[in-house]
N, C-alpha and C positions, 0 to 999 in steps of 0.2 A: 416577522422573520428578519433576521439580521443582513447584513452584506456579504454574497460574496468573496470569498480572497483564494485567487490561486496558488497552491501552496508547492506545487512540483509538477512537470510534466515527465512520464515515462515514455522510453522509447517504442518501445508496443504494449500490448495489451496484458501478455503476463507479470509483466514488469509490475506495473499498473493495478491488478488487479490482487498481487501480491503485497504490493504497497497499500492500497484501500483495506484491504481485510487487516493490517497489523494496526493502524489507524482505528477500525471500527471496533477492533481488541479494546484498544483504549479511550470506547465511548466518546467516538470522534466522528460525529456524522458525516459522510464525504457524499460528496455530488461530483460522477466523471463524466468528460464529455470527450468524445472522439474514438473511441476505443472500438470502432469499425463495428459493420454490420456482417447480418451471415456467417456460414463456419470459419472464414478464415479473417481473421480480426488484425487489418495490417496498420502501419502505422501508429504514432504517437499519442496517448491516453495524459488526458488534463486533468489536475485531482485539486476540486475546491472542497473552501471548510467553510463556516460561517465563520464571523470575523472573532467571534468571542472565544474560539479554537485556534486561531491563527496561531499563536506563540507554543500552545501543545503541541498542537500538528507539526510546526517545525522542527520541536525537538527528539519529538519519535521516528521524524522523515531523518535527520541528523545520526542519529543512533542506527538503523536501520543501515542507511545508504555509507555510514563508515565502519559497517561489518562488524559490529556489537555483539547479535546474532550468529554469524557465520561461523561454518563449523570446519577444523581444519582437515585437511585434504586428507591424513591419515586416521581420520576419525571412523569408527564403526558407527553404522547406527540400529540400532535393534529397533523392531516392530513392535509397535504398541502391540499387548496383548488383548484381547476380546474380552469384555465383561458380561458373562452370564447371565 
């Protein structure tokens, strides 16, 4: 297994846990630490990758955190429909 590399810390846990799942989207193994115990999960979430992801992982974290994604304020959003 490779090294370690810290690649972002989130300010709590859904931050965090929002950011890991668009990462593991993009076949990006992530390792968090800090992301609190029991129901209410406070404080700051630390998100590593193995080092041979580091420069992926930053450019998804890049994209991500400069609102690529984000969807405008007067946007509608329809419900996925259920598939039978």
């Amino acid at each position: 297994m490779g090294r370690l590399i810290h690649v972002h810390t989130a300010g709590d846990a859904m931050e965090g846990q929002l950011l890991r799942g668009r990462l593991e989207a993009e076949d990006i193994p992530v390792f968090a630490k800090g992301e609190g115990e029991g129901p209410y999960r406070l404080g700051p979430m630390h998100l590593w990758v193995l080092e041979e992801h580091e420069v992926q992982a930053r450019l998804v974290l890049a994209e991500v955190l400069g609102g690529r994604f984000a969807l405008p304020d007067d946007a509608e959003v329809e419900p996925e429909s259920e598939v039978p």
